[in-house]
N, C-alpha and C positions, 0 to 999 in steps of 0.2 A: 504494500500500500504506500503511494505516496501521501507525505504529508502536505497538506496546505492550509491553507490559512483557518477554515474550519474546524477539520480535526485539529489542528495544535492545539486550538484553543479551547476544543470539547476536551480533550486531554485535560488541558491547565485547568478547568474547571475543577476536573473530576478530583485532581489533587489539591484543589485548595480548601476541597470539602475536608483535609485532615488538617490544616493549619490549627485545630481549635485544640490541638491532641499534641502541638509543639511547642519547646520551652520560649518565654519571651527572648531569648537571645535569639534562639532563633527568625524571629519576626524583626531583627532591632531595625533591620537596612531595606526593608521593601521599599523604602521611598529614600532615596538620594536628597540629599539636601544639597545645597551651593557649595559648602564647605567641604564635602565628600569626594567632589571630581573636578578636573582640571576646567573648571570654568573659562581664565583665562584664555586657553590656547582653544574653545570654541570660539571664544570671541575674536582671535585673532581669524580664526576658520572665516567666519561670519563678514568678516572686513574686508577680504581677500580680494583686492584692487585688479584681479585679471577681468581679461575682456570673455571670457566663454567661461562660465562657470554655468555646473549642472549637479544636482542632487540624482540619485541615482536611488530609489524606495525599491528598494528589495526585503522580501518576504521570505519567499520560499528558495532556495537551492536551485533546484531545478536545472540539474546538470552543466552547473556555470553560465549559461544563459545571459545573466546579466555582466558578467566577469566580459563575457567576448561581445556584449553591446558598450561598454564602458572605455574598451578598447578601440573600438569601431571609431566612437565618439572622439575618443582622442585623437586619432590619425586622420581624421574627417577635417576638425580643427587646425591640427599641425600644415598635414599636407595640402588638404583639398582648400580651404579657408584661406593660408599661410599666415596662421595667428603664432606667436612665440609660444614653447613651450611655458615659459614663465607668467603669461597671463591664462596658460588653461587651468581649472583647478574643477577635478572631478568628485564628485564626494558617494560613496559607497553606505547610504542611512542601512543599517543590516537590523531587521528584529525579523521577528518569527523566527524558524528552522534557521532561516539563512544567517542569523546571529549568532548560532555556532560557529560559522567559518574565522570567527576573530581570535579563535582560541587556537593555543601551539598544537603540534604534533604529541608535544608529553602529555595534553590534559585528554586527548581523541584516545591516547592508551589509555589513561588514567582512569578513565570514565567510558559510559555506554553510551558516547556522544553516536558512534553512527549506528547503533542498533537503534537508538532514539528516532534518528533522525530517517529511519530508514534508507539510509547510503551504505551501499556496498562498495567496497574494494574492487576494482577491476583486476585486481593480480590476484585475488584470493578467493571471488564472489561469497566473501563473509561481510559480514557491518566491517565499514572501516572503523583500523585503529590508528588511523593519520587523517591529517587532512589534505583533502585529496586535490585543493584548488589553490595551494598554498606555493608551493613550489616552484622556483623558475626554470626553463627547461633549461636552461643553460649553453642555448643558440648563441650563437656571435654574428651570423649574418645580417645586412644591414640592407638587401635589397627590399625596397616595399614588396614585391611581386613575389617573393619566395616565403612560402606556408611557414616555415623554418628560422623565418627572422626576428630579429627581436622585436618589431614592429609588430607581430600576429602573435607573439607572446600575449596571453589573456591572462598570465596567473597571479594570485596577487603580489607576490614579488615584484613581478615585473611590474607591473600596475603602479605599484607601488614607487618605483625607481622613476615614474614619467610623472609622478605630482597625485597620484591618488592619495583620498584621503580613505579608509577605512573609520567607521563611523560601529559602537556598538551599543548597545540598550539595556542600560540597567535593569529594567522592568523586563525584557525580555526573556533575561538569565536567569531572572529569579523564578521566572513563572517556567519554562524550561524544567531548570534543576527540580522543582516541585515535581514536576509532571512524569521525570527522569524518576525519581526517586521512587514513587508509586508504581510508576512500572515496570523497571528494576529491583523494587523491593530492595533498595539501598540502607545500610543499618545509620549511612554518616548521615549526621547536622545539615538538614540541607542549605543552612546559611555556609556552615564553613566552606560547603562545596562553590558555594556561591564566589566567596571570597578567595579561592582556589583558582580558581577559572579567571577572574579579572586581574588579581597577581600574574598568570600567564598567559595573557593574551600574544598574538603575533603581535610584533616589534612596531613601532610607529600607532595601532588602536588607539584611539580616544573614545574611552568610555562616556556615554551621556545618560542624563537620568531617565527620560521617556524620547523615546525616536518620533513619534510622532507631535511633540512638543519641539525639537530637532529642526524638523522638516519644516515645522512650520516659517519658525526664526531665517533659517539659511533662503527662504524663500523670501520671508516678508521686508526682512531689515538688510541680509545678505542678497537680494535679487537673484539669486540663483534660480535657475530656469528647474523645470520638475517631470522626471521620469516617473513612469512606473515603469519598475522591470520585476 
């Protein structure tokens, strides 16, 4: 089954019906305050004086899909527009499913991120224990026209190295991890786990408290123009 936006959420429901049976520690962090995450460096996000900026609303996974439209977008603006790399700035808002992609390869062992998430391993066809969109393939060619170049690199690495910005959702993780947890039949604190996962996110993540509070910002005050993917 894939997951999408429905079930995640019939999921998250299901396990929030046990929150009343968890110690208050565990409830301390459902809500991000100001003082909790890197507000500052949103706001620098938000200020971001390039001429092509695009928020990117991704959801679901969905086989990188939005990873290889994000890419699109960039070489669209680079080559085809011929805007500077330095005024495009792409932003990757990730909740639902697709909010797990902000987490390393250690916490995909760690945890039952791709049984959750219903992602199989292509090398294993078991749930992955890595992430699977993470990686750069480690091309050096530089023709536009060749599948192979770092220009048709979609991973977020690569992504990563031309000015994306990865975006992840506090609210998302928490409601996730609950959901993980019930289904899993996990014995840990699902706050620690919580706390577990945004200590190791991929390298460059900006954690925010609600994405769709996010989205709103980078659109309204930031002008950033708005996908869905």
């Amino acid at each position: 089954m894939n997951w999408n936006r429905r079930s995640f959420l019939t999921t998250g429901a299901a396990a929030l019906g046990t929150l009343a049976t968890l110690s208050p520690t565990a409830e301390g962090q459902l809500v991000f305050q100001q003082a909790d995450w890197k507000a500052a460096e949103f706001s620098a996000l938000v200020k971001h004086t390039g001429r092509a900026k695009q928020v990117f609303d991704a959801r679901a996974i969905g086989d990188g899909k939005f990873l290889q439209g994000m890419k699109n977008s960039i070489n669209g603006f680079q080559f085809g527009f011929g805007i500077a790399p330095a005024s495009i700035k792409v932003v990757a808002a990730l909740h639902g499913p697709a909010n797990l992609l902000n987490f390393s390869d250690a916490m995909w062992e760690k945890y039952p991120l791709g049984q959750f998430a219903q992602l199989n391993d292509p090398k294993t066809g078991k749930p992955a224990t890595r992430n699977l969109y993470l990686h750069k393939t480690g091309n050096t060619a530089t023709d536009l026209n060749d599948r192979s170049s770092i220009y048709q690199d979609w991973t977020i690495e690569a992504l990563q190295q031309r000015g994306m910005q990865m975006l992840s959702c506090h609210n998302a993780t928490e409601e996730a991890v609950r959901a993980m947890v019930t289904q899993a039949s996990l014995k840990a604190d699902p706050e620690e786990i919580v706390h577990d996962l945004q200590a190791n996110t991929v390298p460059g993540v900006l954690i925010v408290p609600a994405m769709v509070s996010a989205i709103s910002l980078l659109q309204s005050e930031g002008h950033f123009t708005y996908v869905s993917a």
